[in-house]
C-alpha positions in Angstrom: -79.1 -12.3 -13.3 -78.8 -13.1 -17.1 -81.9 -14.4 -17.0 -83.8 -11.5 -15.7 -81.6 -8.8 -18.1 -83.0 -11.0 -21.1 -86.5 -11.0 -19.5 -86.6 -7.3 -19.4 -84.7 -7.2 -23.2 -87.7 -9.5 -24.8 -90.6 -7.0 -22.8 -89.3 -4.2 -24.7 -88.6 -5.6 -27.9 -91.6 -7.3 -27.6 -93.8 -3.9 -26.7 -91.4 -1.7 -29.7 -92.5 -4.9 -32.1 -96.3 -4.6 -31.1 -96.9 -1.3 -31.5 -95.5 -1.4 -35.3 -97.4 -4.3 -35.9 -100.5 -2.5 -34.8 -99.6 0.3 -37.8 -98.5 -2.1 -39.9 -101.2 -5.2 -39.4 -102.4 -8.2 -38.0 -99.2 -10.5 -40.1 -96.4 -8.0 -39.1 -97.7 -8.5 -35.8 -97.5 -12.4 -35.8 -94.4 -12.4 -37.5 -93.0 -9.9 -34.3 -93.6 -12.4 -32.0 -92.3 -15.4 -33.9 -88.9 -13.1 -34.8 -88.7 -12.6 -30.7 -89.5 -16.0 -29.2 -87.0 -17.7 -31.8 -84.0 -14.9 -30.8 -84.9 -15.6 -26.8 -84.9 -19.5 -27.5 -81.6 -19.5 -28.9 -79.8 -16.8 -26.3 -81.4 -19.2 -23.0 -79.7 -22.0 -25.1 -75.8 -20.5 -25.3 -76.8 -19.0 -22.2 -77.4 -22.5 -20.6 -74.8 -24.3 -22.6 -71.8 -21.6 -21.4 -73.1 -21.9 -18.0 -73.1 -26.1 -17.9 -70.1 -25.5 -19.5 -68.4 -23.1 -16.7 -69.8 -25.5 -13.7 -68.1 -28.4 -15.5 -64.7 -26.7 -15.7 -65.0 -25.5 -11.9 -65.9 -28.9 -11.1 -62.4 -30.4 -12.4 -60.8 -27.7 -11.1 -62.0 -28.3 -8.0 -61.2 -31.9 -8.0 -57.9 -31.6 -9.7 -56.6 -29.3 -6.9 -57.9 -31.1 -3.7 -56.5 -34.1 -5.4 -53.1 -32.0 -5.7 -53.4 -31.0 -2.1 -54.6 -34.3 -0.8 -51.3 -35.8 -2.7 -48.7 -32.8 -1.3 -49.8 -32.9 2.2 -49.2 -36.5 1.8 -45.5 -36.1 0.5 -45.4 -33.3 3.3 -46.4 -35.5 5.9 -44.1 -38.1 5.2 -41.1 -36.1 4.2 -41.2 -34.1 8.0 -40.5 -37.8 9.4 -37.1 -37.9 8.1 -36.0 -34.5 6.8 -35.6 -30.8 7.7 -38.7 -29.5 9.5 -38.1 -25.8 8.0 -36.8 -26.9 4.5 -39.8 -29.3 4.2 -42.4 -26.7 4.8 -41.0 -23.9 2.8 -40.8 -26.5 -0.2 -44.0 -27.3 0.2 -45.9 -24.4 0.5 -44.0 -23.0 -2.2 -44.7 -26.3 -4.2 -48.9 -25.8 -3.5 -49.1 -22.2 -4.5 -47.4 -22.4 -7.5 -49.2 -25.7 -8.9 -52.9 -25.2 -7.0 -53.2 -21.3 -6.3 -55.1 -19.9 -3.4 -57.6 -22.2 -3.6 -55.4 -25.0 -2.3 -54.4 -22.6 1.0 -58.5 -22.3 1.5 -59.3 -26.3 1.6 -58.0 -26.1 5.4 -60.4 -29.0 6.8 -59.0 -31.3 3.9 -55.2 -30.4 4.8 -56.2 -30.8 8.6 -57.8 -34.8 8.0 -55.1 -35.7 5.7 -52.3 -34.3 8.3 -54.2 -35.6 10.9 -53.9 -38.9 9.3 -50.8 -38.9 8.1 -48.4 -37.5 10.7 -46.3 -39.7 12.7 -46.7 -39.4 16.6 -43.1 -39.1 16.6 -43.2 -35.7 15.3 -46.1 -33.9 17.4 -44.4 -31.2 18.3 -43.9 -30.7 14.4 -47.6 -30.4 13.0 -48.1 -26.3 13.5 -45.5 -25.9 11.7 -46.8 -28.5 8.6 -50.5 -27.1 8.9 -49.1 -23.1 8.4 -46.8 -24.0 5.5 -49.9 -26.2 4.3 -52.4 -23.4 5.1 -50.6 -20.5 4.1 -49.6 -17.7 6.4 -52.4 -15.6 5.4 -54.7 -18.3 6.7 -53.1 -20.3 9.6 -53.4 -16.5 11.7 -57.0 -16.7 11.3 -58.9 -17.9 14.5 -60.7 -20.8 12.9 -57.2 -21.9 11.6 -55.5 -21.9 15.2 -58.8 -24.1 16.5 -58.3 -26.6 13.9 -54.7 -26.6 14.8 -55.3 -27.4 18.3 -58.0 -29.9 17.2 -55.0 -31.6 15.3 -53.1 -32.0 18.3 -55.8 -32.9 20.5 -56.3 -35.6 18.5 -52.7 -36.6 17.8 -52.5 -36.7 21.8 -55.6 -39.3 21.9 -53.4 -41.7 19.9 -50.5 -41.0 21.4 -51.9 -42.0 25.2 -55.4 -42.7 24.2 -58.7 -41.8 25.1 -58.3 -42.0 29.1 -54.9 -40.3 28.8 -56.2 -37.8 27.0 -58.8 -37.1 29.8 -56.3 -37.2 32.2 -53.7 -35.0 31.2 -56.5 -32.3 30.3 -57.5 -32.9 33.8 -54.5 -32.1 35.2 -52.3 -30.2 32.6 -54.8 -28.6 30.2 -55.1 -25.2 32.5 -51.8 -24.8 31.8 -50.6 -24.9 28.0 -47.0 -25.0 28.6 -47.2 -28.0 30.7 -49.5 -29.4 27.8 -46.7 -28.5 25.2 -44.0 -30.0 27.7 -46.1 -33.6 27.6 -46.4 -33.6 23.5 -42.8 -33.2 23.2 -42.0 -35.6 26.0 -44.5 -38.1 24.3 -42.5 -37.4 20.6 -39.0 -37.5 22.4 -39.5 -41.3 24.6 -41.6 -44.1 22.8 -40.8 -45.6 26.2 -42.8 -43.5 28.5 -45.9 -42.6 25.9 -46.7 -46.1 25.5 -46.3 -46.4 29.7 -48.5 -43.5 30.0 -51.2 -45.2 27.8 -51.2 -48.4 29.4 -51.1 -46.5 32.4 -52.4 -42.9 32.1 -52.5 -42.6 36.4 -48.8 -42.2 35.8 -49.7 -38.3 34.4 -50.6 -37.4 38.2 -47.0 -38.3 38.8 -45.6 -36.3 35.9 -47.3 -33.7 37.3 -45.6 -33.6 40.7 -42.1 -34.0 38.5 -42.5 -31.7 35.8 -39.7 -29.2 37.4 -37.7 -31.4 37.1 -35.9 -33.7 34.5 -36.9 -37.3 36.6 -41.1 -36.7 35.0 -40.8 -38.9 32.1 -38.4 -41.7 34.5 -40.8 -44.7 34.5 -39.1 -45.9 37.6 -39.8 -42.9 39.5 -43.5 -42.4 38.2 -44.3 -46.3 38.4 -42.5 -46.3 42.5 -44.7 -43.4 43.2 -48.0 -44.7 41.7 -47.6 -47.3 44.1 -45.1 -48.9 45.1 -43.8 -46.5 47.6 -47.1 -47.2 49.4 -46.9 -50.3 50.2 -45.8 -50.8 53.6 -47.8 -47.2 54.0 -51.3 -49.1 53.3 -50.8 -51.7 55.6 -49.1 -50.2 59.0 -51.4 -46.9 58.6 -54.4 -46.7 60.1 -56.9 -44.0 61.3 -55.0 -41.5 63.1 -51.8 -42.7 63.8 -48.4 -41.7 62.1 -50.1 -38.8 60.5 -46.7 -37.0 60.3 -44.5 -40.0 60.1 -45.6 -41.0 56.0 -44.7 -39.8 53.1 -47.1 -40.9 50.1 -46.6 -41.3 46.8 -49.6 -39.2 45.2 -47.4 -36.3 47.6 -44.1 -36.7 46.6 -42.9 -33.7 44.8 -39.8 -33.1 42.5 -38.3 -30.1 41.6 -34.8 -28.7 40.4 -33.2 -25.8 41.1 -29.7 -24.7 40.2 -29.3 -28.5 38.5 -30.2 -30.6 41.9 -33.7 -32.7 42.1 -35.3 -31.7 45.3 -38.0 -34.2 46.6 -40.7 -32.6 48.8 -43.7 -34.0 50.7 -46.7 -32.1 49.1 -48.6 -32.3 51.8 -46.4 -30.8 54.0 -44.4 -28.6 51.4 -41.2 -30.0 53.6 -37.7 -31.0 52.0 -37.5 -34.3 52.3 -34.0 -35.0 50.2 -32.4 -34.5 46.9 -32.0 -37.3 44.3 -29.7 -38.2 41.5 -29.9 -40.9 38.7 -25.7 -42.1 39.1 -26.1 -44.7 36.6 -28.9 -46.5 34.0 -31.5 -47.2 36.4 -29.5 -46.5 39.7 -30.3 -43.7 42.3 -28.7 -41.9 44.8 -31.0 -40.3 47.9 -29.1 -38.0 50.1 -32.4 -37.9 53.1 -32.8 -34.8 55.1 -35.9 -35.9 56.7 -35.8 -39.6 57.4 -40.2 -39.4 56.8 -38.4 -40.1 53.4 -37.1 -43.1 55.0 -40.7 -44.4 56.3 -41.8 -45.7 52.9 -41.6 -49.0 51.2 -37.4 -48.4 49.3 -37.0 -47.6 46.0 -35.2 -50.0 43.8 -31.8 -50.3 42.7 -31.2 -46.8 45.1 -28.9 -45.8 47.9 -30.1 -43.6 50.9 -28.1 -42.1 52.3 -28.9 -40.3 55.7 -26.2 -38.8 58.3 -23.5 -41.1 58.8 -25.5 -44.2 57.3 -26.3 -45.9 54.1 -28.8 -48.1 53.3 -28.6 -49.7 49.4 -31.7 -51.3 48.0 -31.6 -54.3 45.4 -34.5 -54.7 42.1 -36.8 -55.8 44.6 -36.9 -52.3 47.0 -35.3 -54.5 49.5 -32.4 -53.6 51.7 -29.6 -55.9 51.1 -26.3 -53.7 52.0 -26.0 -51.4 54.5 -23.2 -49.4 56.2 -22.7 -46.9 59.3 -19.8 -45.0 61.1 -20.0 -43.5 64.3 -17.4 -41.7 66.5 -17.9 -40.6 70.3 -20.5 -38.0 69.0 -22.7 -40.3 68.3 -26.4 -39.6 69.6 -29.2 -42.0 70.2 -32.5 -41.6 68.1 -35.0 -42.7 70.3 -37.6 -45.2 69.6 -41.4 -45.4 68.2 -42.4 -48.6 69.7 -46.0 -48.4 68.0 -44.6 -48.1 64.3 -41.8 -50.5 65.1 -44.5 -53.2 65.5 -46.5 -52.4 62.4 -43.5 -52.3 60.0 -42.7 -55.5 61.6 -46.2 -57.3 61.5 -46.4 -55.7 57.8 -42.3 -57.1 57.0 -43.5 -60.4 58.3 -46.6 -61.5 56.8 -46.4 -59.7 53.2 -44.0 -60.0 50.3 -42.8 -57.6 47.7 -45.7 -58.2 46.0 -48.0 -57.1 48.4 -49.8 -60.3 48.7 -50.4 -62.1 52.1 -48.0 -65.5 52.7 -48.3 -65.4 56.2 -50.6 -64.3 59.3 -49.3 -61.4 61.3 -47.2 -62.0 64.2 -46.4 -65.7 63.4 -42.9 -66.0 63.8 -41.0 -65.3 67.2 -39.5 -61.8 65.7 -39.3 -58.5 67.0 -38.7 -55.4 64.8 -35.3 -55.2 64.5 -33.0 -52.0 63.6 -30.5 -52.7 61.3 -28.3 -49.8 62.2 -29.1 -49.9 66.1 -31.0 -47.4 67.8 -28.1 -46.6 70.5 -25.8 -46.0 67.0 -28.4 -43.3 65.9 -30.4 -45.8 63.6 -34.2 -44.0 63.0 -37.2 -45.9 63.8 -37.9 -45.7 60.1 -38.8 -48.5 57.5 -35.8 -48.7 55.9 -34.0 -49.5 59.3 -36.4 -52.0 60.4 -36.7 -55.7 59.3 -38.6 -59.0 61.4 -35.4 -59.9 63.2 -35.4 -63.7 65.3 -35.7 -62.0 68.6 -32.6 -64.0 70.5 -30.5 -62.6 67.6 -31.7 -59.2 68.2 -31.2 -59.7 72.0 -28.0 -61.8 72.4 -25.2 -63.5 70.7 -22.5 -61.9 68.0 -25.3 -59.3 66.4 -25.7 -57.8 70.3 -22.0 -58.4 71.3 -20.9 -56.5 68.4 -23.7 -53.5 68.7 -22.3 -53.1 72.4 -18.8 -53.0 72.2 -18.1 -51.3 68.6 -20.3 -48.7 70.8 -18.0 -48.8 73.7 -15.3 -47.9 71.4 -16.6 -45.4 69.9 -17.6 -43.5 73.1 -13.4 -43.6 73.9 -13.0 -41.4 70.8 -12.3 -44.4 68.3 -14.0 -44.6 64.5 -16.0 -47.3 64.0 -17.4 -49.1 61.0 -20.5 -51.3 61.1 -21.8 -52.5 57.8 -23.7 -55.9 56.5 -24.8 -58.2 53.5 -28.4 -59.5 54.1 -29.7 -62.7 52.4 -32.8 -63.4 51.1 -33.9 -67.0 50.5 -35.8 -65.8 47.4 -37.2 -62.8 44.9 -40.7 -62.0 47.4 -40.2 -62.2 50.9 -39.2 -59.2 52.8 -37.7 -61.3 55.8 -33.7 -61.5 55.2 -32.5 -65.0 56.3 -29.3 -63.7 57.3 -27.0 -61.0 57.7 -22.9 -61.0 57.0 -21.6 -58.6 59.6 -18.2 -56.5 59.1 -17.1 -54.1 61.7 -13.8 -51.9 62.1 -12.6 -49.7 65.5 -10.0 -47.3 63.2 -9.7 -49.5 60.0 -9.0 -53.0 61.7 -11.2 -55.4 62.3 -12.7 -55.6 65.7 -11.9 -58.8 67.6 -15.1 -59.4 70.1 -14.4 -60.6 74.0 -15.3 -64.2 72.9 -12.6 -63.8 70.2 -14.9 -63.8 66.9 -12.9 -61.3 64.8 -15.5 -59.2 62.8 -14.9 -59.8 59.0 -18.1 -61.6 57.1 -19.2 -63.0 60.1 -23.1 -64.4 59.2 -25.5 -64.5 61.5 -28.8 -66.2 60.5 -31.8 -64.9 61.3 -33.4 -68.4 62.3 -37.3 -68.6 61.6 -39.1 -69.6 65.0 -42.9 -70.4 65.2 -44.7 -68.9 67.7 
């Protein structure tokens, strides 16, 4: 623009000049001309000088106050980590207006790298807050400001749980941006169950099913419904049997209302129980449909169902169980067809699901551990390979029989049992040590075997 206004200046001097020199002479003429190249020289050289003088000092400026924002979002970033969230911002922002100006509040791709950079994964849910006191109210309202936010945190989430997490909880949280908050805060709060997820980000499908309730970031519970809970399901199902018998773990639902954890069967949207955490790693089931029951235990858990209990040890495994009945007890009936699967399954694979033994090896029956006649479900948690002469005969039948007969008179009676394993994998007890009561004292049997820790082993016969 300079450059043009001193253009027009030199035409007119130069035309004024001419048209004396033309009165006054060829010399005056020259002399014009000399007089007006010399004055235009020297005006294009302050001209050029001022202006590689004023890029210079904008340069420095420039540099000296991303330099000071790069270096305050820095001390920002490290002093949310460990101080007041709200005291922190405030300083700062105060601190970068009053030493950068409003250029520092415009550099909002800088602040967003070095935050980005900079901010702990343990405080995620913190970064809005730090990239608006960086940005500057005026700015972080803007629309490009709020993408760049969420940018921030998209990324934050990728290092959280990684790249595959990342896709997955998009996949099945991102429609909803609550649930997408609730998982960044849950990732800040438990170290434990981010670094789960991103070893294992098919653990979000669980968290989805649990995100009523307070049990979505219990590893136990997400890791036994991944997979564990199908187990047994995998190997007794096949095409078109027990269709309504199984509940699976990608289904299983829990939700809380008025402060108790409902589990539901997705699939079916039925009740299937409520379940509490009693201790570190402990659960309590209370089972109101026993489909609950038809899955391979939960660890460390007691079911409880009716007037029975079943408790499980590290290993999903029933090893203590217990049952009262009176003379309203009710037989359950029997499923023959599943009995034989859960036995075949019980029999030939371990708790690791791998293969030690061909199905149908050993002389055993599927056995009920709280008997049928006593109101004991044809369930998987009530059925385990059982020798089949002690299923059929000797103090395990005696004892079934006449604590029945007792009961029918109008008599209490308490069955429970200890079963043995003979180590950490198999799912075949190698014994059981019975206890039974008729109104609080021990039951004496007709062959005179008082019932307190009797053992019976469950003898392995080949077939």
């Amino acid at each position: 623009m300079k450059l043009s206004k001193l253009f027009i200046t030199y035409i007119l001097l130069l035309s004024t000049l001419t048209s004396q020199a033309q009165i006054a002479g060829p010399v005056y003429k020259q002399s014009a001309k000399a007089a007006v190249k010399s004055a235009v020289k020297t005006e294009v050289k302050n001209m050029v000088k001022q202006g590689v003088k004023n890029d210079v000092k904008q340069m420095v400026k420039k540099n000296v106050t991303k330099r000071l924002a790069r270096g305050e979002a820095k001390r920002m970033a490290n002093a949310v980590a460990t101080g007041s969230r709200r005291e922190t911002v405030t300083t700062v922002r105060n601190s970068i207006k009053k030493r950068t100006g409003k250029a520092a509040s415009l550099r909002l791709n800088n602040a967003t790298k070095v935050v980005e950079r900079k901010l702990p994964t343990a405080i995620l849910r913190n970064k809005t807050d730090v990239l608006v006191g960086y940005t500057g109210r005026h700015i972080a309202e803007r629309t490009v400001s709020k993408a760049l936010i969420q940018k921030v945190e998209k990324q934050s989430l990728e290092r959280a749980i990684g790249k595959r997490g990342l896709e997955t909880a998009e996949k099945l949280l991102g429609a909803n941006k609550k649930n997408m908050e609730l998982l960044q805060a849950d990732l800040a709060e438990k170290p434990a169950f981010a670094n789960a997820v991103r070893l294992n980000p098919d653990l979000l499908h669980n968290y989805s099913n649990f995100i009523e309730s307070s049990y979505r970031t219990d590893i136990t519970l997400l890791r036994y419904a991944q997979n564990n809970m199908d187990k047994l399901g995998s190997l007794t199902q096949t095409a078109l049997q027990c269709k309504n018998d199984w509940v699976w773990g990608k289904n299983l639902l829990i939700k809380e209302q008025h402060g108790i954890s409902y589990m539901y069967d997705g699939a079916s949207n039925k009740c299937l129980g409520t379940i509490e955490k009693t201790s570190f790693n402990h659960f309590t089931i209370n089972v109101e449909d026993p489909a609950l029951l038809n899955t391979y235990s939960l660890a460390n858990t007691t079911y409880k169902y009716n007037n029975m209990t079943w408790q499980t040890d590290k290993y999903g495994r029933v090893y203590k169980w217990s049952v009262t009945i009176d003379n309203s007890v009710v037989k359950a009936g029997r499923d023959s067809g599943l009995i034989k699967r859960i036995n075949a399954s019980k029999s030939a694979y371990d708790t690791n699901n791998m293969m030690v033994a061909s199905p149908n090896k050993y002389n055993d029956v599927g056995g009920h551990i709280v008997a049928d006649s006593w109101g004991g479900p044809s369930v998987s948690a009530n059925i385990f390979p059982q020798n089949k002469l002690m299923n059929n005969s000797g103090v395990w039948k005696m004892s079934e029989n006449q604590g029945l007969k007792a009961a029918k008179k109008g008599n209490v009676v308490t069955r429970s049992g200890i079963m043995t394993y003979v180590d950490n994998t198999t799912l075949r007890p190698s014994s059981c040590s019975l206890t039974q009561t008729v109104n609080g004292a021990y039951q004496t049997l007709k062959d005179g075997t008082t019932m307190k820790d009797v053992v019976v082993d469950n003898i392995i016969v080949r077939k």
